[in-house]
C-alpha positions in Angstrom: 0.0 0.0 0.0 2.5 1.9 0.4 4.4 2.2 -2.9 0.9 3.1 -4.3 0.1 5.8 -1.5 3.4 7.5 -2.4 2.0 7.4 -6.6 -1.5 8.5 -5.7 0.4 11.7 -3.5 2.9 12.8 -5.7 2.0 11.9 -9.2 -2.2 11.1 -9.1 -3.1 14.1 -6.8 -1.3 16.8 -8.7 -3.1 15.6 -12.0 -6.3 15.6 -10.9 -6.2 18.5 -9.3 -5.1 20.3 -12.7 -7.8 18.3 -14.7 -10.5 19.1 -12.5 -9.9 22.2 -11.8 -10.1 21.7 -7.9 -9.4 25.2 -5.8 -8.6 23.6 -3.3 -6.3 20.2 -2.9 -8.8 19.0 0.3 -11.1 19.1 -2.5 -9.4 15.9 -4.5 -10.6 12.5 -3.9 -8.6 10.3 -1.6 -7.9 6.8 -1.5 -9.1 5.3 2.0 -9.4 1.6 1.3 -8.3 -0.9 -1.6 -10.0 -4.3 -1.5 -9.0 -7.1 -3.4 -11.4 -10.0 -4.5 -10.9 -13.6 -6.4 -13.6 -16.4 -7.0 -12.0 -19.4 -6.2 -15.4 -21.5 -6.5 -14.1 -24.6 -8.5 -10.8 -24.8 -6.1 -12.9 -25.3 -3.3 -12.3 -28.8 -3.4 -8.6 -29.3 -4.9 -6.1 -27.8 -2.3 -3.4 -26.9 -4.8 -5.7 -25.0 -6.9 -6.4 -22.4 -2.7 -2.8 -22.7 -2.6 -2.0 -21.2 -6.0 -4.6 -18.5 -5.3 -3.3 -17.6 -2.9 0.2 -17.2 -4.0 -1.0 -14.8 -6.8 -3.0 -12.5 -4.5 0.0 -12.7 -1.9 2.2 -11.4 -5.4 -0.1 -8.8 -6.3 -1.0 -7.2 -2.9 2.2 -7.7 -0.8 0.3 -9.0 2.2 -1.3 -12.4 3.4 
């Protein structure tokens, strides 16, 4: 979350700002929460299948 914080404050914020034509920076959008989801439905029953799952959402979101 981090690395994407830092993006959305120095790079994201700035452009929206000019784009929109905000007054005010308050007045930009902020990012409070990022939730991930998968459908695992036909894994349910092979263990490998959870396990590889959740290695890929453990590489794309940095956390467990």
């Amino acid at each position: 979350m981090a690395r994407m914080d830092e993006l959305y404050r120095n790079e994201v914020r700035g452009r929206l700002k000019e784009r929109m034509s905000y007054g005010n920076v308050m007045q930009v959008p902020r990012i409070s929460k990022i939730t991930l989801n998968m459908g695992v439905g036909e894994a349910a029953a092979d263990r490998k299948a959870i396990d590889a799952a959740v290695n890929d959402m453990t590489l794309i979101s940095g956390q467990k």
